[in-house]
Backbone as CSV, one residue per row, in Angstrom:
resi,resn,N_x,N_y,N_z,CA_x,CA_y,CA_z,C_x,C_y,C_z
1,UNK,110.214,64.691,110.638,110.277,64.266,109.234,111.117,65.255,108.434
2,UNK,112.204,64.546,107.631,112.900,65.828,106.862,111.855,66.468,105.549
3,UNK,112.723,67.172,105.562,112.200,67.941,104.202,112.534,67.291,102.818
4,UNK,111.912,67.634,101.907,112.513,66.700,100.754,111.972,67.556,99.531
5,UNK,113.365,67.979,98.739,113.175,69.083,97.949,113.703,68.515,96.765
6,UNK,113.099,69.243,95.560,113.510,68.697,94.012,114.886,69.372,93.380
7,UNK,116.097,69.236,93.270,116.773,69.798,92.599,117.643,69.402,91.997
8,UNK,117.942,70.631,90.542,118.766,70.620,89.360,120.173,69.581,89.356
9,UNK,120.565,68.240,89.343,121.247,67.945,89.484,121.460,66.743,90.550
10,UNK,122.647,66.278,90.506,123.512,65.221,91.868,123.516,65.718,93.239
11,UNK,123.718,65.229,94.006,124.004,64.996,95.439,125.776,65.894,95.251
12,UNK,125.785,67.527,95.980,127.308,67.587,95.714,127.549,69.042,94.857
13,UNK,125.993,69.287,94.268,125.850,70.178,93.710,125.525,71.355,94.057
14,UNK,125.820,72.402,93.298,125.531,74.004,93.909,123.831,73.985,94.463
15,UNK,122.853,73.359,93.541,121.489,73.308,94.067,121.923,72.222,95.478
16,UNK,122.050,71.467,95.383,122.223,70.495,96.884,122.635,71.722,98.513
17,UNK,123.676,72.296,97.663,124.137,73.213,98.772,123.305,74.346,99.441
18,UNK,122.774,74.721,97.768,121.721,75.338,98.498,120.859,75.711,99.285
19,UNK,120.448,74.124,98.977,119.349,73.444,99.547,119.486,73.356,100.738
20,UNK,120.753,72.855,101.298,121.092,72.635,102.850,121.338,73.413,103.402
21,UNK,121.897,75.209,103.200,121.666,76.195,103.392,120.237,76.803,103.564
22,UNK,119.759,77.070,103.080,117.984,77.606,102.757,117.726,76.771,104.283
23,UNK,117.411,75.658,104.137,116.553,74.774,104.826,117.567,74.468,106.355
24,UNK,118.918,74.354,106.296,119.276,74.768,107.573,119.148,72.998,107.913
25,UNK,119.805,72.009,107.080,119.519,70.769,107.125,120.536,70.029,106.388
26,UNK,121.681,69.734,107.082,122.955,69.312,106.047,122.634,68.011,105.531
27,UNK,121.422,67.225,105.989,120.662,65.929,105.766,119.894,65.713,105.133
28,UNK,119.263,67.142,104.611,117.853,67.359,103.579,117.691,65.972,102.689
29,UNK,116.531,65.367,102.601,116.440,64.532,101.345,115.969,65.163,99.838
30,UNK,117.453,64.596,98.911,116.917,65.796,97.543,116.562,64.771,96.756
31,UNK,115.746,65.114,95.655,115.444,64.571,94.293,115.702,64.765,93.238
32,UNK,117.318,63.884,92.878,117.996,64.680,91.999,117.445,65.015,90.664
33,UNK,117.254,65.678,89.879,116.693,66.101,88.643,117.829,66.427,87.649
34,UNK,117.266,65.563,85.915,119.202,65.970,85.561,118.227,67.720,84.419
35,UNK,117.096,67.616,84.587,116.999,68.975,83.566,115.794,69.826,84.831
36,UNK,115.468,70.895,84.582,114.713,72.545,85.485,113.354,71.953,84.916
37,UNK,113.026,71.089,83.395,111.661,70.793,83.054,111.098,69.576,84.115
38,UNK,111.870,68.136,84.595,111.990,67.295,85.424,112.131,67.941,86.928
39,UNK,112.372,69.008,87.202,112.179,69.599,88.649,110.897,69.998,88.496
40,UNK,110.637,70.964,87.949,109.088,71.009,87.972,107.920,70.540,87.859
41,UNK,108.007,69.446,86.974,107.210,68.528,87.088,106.556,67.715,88.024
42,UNK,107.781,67.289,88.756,107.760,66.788,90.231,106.994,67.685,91.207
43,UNK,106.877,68.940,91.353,106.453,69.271,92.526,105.254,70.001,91.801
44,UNK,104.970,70.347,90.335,102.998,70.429,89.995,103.088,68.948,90.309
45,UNK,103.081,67.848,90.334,102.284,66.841,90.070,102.421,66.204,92.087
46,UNK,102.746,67.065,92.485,102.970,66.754,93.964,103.609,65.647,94.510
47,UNK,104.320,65.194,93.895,105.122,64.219,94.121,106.421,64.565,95.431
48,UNK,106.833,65.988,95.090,107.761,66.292,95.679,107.327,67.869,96.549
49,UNK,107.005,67.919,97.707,106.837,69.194,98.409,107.492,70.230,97.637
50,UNK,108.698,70.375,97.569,109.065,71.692,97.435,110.308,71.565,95.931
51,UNK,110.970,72.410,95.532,111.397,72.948,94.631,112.848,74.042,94.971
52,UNK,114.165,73.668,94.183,114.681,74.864,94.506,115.362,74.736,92.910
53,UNK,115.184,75.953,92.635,116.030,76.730,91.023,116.525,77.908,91.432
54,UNK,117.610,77.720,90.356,118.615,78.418,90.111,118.043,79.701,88.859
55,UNK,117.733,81.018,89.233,116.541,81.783,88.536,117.537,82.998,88.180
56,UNK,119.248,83.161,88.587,119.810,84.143,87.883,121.225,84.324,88.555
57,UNK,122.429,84.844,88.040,123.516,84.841,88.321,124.152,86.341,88.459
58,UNK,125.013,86.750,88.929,125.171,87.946,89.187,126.274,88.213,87.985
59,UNK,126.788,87.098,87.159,127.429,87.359,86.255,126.864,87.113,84.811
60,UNK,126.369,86.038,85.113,125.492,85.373,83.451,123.927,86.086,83.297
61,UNK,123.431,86.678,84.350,122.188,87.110,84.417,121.475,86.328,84.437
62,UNK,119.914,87.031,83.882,119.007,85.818,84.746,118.790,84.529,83.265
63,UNK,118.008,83.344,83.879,117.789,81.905,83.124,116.362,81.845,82.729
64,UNK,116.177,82.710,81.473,114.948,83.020,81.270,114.037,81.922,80.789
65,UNK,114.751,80.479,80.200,113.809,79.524,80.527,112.899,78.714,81.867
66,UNK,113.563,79.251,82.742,113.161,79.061,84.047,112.043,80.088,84.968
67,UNK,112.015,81.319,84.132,111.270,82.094,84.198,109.624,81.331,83.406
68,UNK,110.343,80.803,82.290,108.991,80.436,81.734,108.557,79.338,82.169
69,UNK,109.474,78.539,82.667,108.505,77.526,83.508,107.425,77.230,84.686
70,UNK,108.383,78.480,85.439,107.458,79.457,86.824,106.118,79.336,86.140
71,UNK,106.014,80.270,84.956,104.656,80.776,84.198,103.840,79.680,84.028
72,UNK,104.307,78.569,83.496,103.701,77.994,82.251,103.332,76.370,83.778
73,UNK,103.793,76.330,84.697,103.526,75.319,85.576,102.634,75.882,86.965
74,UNK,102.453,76.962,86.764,101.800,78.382,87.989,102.687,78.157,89.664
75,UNK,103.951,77.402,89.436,104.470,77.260,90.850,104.671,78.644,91.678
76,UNK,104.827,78.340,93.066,105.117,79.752,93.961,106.067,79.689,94.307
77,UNK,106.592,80.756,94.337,107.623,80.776,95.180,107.239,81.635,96.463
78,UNK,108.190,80.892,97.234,108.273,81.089,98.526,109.160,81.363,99.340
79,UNK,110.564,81.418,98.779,111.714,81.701,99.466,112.701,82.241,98.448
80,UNK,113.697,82.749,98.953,115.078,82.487,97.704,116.177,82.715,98.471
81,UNK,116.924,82.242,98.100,118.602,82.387,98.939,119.935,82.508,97.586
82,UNK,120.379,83.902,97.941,121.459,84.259,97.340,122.897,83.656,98.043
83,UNK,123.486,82.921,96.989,124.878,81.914,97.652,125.930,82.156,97.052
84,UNK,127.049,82.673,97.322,128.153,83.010,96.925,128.796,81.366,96.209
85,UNK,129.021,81.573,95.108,129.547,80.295,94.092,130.915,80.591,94.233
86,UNK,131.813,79.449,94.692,133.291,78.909,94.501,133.333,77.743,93.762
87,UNK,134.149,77.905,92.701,134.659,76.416,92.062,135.846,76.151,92.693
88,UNK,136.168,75.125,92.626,137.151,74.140,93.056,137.319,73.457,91.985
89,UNK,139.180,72.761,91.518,139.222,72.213,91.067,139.238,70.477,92.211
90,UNK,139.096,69.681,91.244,138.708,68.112,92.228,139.641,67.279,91.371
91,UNK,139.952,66.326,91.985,140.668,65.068,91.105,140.462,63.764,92.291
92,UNK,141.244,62.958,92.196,141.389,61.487,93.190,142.456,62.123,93.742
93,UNK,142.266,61.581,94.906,143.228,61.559,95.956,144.809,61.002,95.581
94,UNK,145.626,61.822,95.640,147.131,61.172,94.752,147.311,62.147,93.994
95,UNK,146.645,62.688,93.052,146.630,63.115,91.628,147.076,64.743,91.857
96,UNK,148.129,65.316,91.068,148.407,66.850,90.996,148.309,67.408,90.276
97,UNK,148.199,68.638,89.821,147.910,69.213,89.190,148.239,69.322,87.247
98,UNK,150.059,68.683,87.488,150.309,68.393,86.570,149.964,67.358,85.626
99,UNK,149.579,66.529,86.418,148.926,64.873,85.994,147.760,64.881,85.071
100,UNK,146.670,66.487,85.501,145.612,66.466,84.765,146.016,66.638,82.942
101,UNK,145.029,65.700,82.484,145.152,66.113,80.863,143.711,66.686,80.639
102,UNK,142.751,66.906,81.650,141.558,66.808,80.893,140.729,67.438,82.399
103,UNK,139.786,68.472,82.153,139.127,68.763,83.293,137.769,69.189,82.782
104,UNK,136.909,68.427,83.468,135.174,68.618,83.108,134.028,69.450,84.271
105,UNK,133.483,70.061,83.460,132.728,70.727,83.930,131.066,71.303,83.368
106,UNK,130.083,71.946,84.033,129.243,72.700,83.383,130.009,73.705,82.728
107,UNK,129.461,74.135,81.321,129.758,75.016,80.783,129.931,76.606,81.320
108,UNK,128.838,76.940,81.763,128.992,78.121,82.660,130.315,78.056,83.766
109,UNK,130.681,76.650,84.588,131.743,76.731,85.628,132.918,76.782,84.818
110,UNK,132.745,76.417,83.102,134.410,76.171,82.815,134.582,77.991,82.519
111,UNK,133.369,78.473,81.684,133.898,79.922,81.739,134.066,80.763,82.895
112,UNK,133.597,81.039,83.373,133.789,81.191,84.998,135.416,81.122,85.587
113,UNK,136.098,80.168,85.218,137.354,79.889,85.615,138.104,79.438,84.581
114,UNK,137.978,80.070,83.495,138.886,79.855,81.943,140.180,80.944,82.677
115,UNK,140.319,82.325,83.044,141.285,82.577,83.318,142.260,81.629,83.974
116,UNK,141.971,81.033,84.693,143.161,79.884,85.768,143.922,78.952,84.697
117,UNK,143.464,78.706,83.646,143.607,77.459,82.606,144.093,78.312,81.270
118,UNK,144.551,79.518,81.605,145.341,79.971,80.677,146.809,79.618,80.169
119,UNK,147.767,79.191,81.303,148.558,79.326,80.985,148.708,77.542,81.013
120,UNK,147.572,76.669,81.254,147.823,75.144,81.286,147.518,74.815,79.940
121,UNK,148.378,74.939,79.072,147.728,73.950,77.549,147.631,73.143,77.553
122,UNK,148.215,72.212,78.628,148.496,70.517,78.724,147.088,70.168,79.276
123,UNK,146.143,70.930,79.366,144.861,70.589,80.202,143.775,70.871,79.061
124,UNK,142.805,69.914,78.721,141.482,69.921,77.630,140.520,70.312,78.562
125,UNK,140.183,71.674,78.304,138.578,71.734,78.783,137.233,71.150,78.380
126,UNK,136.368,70.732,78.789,135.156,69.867,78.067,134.250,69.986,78.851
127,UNK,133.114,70.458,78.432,131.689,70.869,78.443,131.074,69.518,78.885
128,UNK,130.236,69.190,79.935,129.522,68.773,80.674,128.045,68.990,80.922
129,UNK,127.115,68.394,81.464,125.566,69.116,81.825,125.806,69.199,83.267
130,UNK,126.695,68.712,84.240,126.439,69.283,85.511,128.102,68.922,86.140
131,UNK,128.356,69.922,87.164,129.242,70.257,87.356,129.347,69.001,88.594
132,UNK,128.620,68.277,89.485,128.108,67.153,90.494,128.607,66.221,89.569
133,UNK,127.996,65.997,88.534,127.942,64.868,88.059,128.990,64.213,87.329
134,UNK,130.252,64.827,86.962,131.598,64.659,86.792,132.418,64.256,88.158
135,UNK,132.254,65.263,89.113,132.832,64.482,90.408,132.725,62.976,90.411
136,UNK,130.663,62.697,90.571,130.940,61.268,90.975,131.075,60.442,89.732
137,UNK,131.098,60.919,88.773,131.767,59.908,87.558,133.860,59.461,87.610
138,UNK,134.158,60.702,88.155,135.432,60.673,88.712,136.155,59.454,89.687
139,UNK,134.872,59.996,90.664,134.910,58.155,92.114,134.725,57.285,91.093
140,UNK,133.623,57.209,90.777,133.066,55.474,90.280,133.363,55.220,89.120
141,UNK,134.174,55.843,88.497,134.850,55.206,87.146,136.049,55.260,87.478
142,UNK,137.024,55.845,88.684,138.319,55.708,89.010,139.162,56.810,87.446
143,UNK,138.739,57.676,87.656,139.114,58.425,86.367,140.546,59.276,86.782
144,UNK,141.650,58.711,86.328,143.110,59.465,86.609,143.501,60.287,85.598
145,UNK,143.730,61.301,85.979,144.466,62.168,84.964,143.023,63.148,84.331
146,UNK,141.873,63.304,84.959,140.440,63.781,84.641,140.525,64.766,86.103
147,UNK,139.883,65.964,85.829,139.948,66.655,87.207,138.358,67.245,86.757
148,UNK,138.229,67.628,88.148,136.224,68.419,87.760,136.168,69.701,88.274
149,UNK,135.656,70.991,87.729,135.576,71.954,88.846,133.862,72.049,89.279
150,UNK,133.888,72.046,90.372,132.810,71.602,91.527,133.020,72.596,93.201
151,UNK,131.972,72.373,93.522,131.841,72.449,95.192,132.899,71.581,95.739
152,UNK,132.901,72.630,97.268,133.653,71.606,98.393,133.278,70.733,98.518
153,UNK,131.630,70.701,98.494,130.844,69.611,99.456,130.978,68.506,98.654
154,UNK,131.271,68.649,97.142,131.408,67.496,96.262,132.575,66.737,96.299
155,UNK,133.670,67.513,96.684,134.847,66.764,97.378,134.726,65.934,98.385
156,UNK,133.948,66.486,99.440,133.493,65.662,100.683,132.795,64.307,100.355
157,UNK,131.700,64.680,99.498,130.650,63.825,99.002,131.366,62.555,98.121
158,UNK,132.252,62.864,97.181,132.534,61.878,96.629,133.990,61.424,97.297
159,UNK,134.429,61.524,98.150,136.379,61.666,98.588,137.021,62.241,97.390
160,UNK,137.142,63.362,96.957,138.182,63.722,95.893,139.074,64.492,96.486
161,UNK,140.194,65.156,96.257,140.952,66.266,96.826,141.027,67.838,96.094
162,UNK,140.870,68.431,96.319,140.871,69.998,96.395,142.326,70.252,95.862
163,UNK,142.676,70.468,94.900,143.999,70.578,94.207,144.110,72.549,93.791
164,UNK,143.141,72.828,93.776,142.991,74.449,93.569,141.793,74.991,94.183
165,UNK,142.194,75.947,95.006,141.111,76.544,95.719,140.304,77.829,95.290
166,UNK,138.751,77.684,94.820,138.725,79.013,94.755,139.338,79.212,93.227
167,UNK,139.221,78.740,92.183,139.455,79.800,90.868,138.718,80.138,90.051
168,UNK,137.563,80.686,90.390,136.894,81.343,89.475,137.109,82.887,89.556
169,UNK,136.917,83.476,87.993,137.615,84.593,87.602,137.097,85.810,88.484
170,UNK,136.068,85.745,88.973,135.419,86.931,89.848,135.261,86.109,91.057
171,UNK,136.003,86.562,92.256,135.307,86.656,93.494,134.071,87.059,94.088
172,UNK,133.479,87.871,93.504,132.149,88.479,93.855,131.091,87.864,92.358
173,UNK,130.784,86.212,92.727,129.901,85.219,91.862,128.557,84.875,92.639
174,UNK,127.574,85.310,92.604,126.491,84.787,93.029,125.534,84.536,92.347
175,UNK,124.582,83.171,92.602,123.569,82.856,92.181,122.486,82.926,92.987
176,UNK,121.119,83.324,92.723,120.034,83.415,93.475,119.108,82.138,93.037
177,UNK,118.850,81.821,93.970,117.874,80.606,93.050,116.152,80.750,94.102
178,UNK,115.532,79.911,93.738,113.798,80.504,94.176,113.348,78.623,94.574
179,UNK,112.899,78.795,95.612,112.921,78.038,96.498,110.531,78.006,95.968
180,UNK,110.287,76.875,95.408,108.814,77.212,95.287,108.300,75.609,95.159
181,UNK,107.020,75.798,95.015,106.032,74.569,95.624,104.497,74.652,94.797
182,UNK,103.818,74.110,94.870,102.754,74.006,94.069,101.531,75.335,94.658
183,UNK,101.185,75.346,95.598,100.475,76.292,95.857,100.680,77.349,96.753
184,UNK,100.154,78.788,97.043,99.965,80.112,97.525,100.633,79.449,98.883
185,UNK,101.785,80.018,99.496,101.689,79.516,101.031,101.750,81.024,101.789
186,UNK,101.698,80.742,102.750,101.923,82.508,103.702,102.894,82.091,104.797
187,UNK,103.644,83.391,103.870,105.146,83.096,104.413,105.126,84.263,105.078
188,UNK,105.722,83.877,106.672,105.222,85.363,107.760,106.843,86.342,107.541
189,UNK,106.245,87.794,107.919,107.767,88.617,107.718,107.756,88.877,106.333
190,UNK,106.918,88.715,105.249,107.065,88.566,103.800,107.189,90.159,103.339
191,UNK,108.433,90.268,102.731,108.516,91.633,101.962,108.889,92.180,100.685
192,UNK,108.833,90.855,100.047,109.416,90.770,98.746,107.955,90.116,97.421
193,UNK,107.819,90.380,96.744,107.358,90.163,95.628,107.835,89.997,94.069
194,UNK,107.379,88.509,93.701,107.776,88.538,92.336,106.286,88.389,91.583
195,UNK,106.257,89.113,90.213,104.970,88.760,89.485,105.216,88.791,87.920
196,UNK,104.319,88.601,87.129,104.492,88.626,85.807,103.548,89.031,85.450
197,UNK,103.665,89.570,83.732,102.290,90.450,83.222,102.956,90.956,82.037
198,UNK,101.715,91.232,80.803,102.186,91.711,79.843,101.518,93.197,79.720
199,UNK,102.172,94.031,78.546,101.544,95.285,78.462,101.267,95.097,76.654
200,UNK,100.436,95.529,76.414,99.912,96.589,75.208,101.094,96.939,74.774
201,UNK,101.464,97.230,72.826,102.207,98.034,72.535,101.512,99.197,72.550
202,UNK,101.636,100.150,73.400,100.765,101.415,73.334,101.757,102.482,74.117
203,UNK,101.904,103.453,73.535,102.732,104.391,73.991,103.145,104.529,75.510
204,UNK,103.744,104.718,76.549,103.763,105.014,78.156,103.213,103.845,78.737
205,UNK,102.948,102.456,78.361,102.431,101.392,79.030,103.295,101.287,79.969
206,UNK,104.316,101.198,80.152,105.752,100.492,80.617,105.996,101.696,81.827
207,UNK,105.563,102.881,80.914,105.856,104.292,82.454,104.782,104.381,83.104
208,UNK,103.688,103.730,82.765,102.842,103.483,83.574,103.053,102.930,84.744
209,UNK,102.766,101.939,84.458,103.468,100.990,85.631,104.637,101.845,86.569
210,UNK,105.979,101.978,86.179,106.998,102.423,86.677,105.947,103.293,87.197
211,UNK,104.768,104.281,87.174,104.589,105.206,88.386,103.620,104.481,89.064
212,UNK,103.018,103.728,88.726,102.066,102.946,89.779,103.338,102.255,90.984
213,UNK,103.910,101.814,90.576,105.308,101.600,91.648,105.536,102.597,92.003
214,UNK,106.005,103.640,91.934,106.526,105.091,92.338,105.355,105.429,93.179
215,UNK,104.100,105.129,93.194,102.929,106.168,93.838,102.698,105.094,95.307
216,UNK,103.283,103.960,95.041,102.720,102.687,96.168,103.895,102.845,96.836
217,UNK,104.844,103.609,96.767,106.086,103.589,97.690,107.018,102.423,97.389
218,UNK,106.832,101.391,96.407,107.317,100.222,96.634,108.940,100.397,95.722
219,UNK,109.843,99.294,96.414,111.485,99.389,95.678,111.301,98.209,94.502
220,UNK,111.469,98.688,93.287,111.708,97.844,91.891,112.868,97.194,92.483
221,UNK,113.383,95.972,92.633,114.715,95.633,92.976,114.913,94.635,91.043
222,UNK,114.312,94.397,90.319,114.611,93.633,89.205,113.282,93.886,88.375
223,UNK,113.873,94.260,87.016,112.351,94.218,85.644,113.248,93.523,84.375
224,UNK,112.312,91.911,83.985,113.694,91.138,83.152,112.276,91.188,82.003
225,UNK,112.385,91.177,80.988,111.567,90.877,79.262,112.216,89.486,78.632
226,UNK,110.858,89.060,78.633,111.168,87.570,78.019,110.259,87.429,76.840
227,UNK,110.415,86.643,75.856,109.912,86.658,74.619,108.896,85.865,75.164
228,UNK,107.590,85.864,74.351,106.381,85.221,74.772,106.094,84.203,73.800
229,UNK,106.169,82.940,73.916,106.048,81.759,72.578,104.793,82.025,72.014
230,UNK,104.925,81.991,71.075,104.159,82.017,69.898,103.436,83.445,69.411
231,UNK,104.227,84.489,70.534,103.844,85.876,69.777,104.689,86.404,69.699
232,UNK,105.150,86.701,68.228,106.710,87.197,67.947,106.556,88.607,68.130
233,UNK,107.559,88.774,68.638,107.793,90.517,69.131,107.355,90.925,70.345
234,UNK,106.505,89.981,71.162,105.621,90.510,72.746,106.701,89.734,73.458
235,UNK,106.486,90.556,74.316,107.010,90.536,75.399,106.489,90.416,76.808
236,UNK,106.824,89.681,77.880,106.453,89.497,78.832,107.456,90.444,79.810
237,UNK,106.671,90.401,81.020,107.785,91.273,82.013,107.582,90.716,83.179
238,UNK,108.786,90.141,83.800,109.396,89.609,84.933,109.570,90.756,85.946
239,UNK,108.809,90.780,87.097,109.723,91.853,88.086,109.623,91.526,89.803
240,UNK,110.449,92.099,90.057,110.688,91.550,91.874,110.640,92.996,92.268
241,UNK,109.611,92.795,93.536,109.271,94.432,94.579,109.637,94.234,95.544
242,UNK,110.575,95.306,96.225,109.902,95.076,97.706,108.654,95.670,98.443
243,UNK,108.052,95.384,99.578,107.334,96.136,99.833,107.436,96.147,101.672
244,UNK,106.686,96.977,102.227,106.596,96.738,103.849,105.191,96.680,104.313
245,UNK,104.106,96.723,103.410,102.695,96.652,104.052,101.802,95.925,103.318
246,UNK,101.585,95.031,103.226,100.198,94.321,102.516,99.348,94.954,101.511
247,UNK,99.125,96.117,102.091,97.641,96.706,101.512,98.638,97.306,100.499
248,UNK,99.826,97.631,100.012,100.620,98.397,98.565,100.607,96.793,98.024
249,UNK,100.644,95.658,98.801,100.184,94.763,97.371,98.711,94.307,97.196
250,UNK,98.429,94.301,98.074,96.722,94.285,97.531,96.505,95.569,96.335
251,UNK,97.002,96.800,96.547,96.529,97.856,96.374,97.029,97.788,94.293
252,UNK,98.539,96.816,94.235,99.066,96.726,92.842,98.249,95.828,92.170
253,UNK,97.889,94.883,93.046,97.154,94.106,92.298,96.297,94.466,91.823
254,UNK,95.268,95.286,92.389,94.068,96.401,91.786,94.251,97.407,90.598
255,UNK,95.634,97.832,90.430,95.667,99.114,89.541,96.421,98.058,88.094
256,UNK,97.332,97.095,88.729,98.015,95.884,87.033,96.720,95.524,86.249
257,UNK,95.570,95.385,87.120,94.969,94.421,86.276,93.906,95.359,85.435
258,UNK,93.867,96.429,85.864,93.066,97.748,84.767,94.243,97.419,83.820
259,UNK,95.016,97.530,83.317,95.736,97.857,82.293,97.290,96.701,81.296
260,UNK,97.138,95.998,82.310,98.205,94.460,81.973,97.297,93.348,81.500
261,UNK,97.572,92.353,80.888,97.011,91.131,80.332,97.820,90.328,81.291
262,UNK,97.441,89.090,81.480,98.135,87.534,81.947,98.970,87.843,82.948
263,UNK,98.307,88.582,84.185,98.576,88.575,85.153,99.201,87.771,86.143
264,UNK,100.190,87.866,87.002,99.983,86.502,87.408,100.853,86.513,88.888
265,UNK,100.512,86.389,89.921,101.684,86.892,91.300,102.318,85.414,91.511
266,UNK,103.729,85.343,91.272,104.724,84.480,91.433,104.626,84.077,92.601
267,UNK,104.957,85.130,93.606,104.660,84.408,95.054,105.207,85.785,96.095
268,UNK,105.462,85.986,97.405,105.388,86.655,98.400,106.195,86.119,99.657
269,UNK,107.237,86.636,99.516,108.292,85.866,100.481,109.418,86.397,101.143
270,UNK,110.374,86.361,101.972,111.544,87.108,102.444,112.526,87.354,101.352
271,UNK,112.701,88.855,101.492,113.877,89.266,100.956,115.182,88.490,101.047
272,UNK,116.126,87.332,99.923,116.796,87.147,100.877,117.941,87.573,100.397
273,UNK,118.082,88.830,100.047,119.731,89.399,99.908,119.740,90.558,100.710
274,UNK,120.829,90.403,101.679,120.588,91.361,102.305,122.112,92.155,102.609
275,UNK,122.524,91.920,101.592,123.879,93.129,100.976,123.237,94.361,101.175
């Protein structure tokens, strides 16, 4: 039986790719979702096993509404896979470069690759909600003289042609996204930890912590602050550990909860960057 996972978007998309990466399944069945509130939903209400988001970029940083959804829906995560992002420009088959008057995209992919489109004035950039979903508006509206920047696989997926390879402004673009599901699973080999929790405004709260990490041996690999709705000025704190023995997270969990409010362990899973 395949797997069948919820994600951000079309068939073609950076989550799609993901997806078939992670899972090791170029066949995966996805459930396309056009907003991160409609992915989640789906898999609290169990409709859909599993879950994959897009939780931070190595250029835009992290998507702190997606952080709050983690919170506010109690999903786990259970995996994550860091994927090197290439845009491509796409058009119909025939069509060159000069032909384009007009090229659509997610907002994040058009900045991303605004350097390439410097010196094209003859080309309108225009803001999009998904970078998939212009491709196949491209096929099935027969759109000439419209180009998309997208994935390979969206070329494949819809027949378009690859007219520019590769132009986004940094070569070194990655997104991490968090692979999660409705409840606690035990994921074997697990050495990574994400959790959430608030502190007290009270003097050394924050260096607290930082030595309760320092005394458990464990590696801070990420600490992100997100505003907390409806309490202006608090702050929540996002953070990812590594660890190598169980008992340093049993052992955090014991010393956060003397001194943190709204505790909460994200989930326990493989490291997966392994730069």
């Amino acid at each position: 039986m395949k797997e069948k996972v919820a994600i951000q978007g079309v068939g073609g998309s950076y989550h799609h790719q993901a997806a078939i990466e992670y899972f090791g399944d170029p066949n995966i069945q996805i459930v396309p979702c056009d907003t991160f509130k409609e992915l989640v939903e789906f898999v609290s209400s169990d409709e859909v096993p599993f879950g994959l988001m897009a939780i931070e970029n190595s250029i835009a940083g992290s998507i702190l509404p997606n952080y709050g959804l983690l919170h506010r829906y109690e999903l786990k995560v259970i995996g994550e896979i860091y994927m090197p992002i290439h845009h491509h420009l796409l058009a119909l088959p025939g069509q060159k470069l000069e032909d384009l008057h007009q090229v659509r995209s997610h907002y994040m992919a058009l900045l991303q690759c605004d350097q390439f489109f410097e010196d094209k004035k003859y080309i309108k950039l225009v803001e999009e909600v998904d970078t998939a979903k212009v491709a196949q508006q491209i096929q099935q509206e027969n759109l000439m003289g419209v180009g998309a920047i997208a994935s390979k696989i969206c070329a494949d997926i819809y027949g378009l042609n690859i007219l520019s390879d590769a132009i986004q402004n940094n070569a070194d673009n990655f997104t991490r996204f968090f692979v999660v599901q409705k409840e606690t699973a035990h994921v074997e080999a697990a050495n990574k930890a994400s959790i959430r929790f608030e502190l007290d405004h009270q003097k050394g709260s924050l260096a607290r912590f930082l030595t309760v990490i320092w005394e458990l041996g464990m590696d801070l690999t990420k600490i992100q602050s997100a505003p907390i709705a409806n309490k202006p000025w608090a702050y929540a704190f996002f953070v990812d550990l590594l660890f190598e023995d169980p008992f340093q997270i049993k052992s955090l969990d014991q010393k956060l909860k003397e001194f943190s409010q709204d505790f909460q362990w994200l989930g326990t899973y493989k490291n997966g960057n392994q730069s």
